[in-house]
Steps between C-alpha positions, in 0.01 A plus 500: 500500500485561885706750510326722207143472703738627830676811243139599360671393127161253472158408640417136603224364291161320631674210490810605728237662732299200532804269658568795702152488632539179550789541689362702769590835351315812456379522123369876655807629642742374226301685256349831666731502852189492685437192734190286452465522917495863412226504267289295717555692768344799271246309388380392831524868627290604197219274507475492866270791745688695733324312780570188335858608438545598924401170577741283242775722617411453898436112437837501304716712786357270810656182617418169380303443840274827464441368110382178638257748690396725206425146303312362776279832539457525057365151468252544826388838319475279154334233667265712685371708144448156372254374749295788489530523135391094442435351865598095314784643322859502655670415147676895463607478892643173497739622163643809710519283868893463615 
């Protein structure tokens, strides 16, 4: 049966596509050719600003050291809207701290 998914001479079922699932494939690409990375990627483009974009893609394109930075600096930010937002509550800042 293999070979008739590989020739295009059948379609795999729900069933056939759940084991592949389950065994690591991409349910996506075998059945549209477009990688599930890929459509993230889209997705992430789409519901993101352009400023907010900028900074994923410098964060993403720095070395591990400079991200340890850029975490550092985001959680001080986070931390610092949280005190003046509720002086007792730290509950936000101490979910995003690294």
């Amino acid at each position: 049966m293999w070979g008739k998914y590989e020739r295009g001479m059948a379609i795999p079922g729900g069933e056939v596509l759940s084991f592949f699932a389950e065994a690591g494939a991409d349910v996506l690409f075998v059945l549209t050719g477009v990688r599930t990375e890929t459509l993230r990627m889209r997705e992430e483009k789409i519901a993101l600003k352009p400023d907010e974009a900028a900074l994923l893609d410098n964060y993403r394109h720095s070395p591990e050291n400079a991200k340890r930075n850029l975490q550092a600096v985001g959680v001080a930010f986070a931390q610092q809207r949280v005190a003046k937002r509720s002086p007792g509550n730290r509950e936000h800042a101490a979910a995003v701290s690294v």
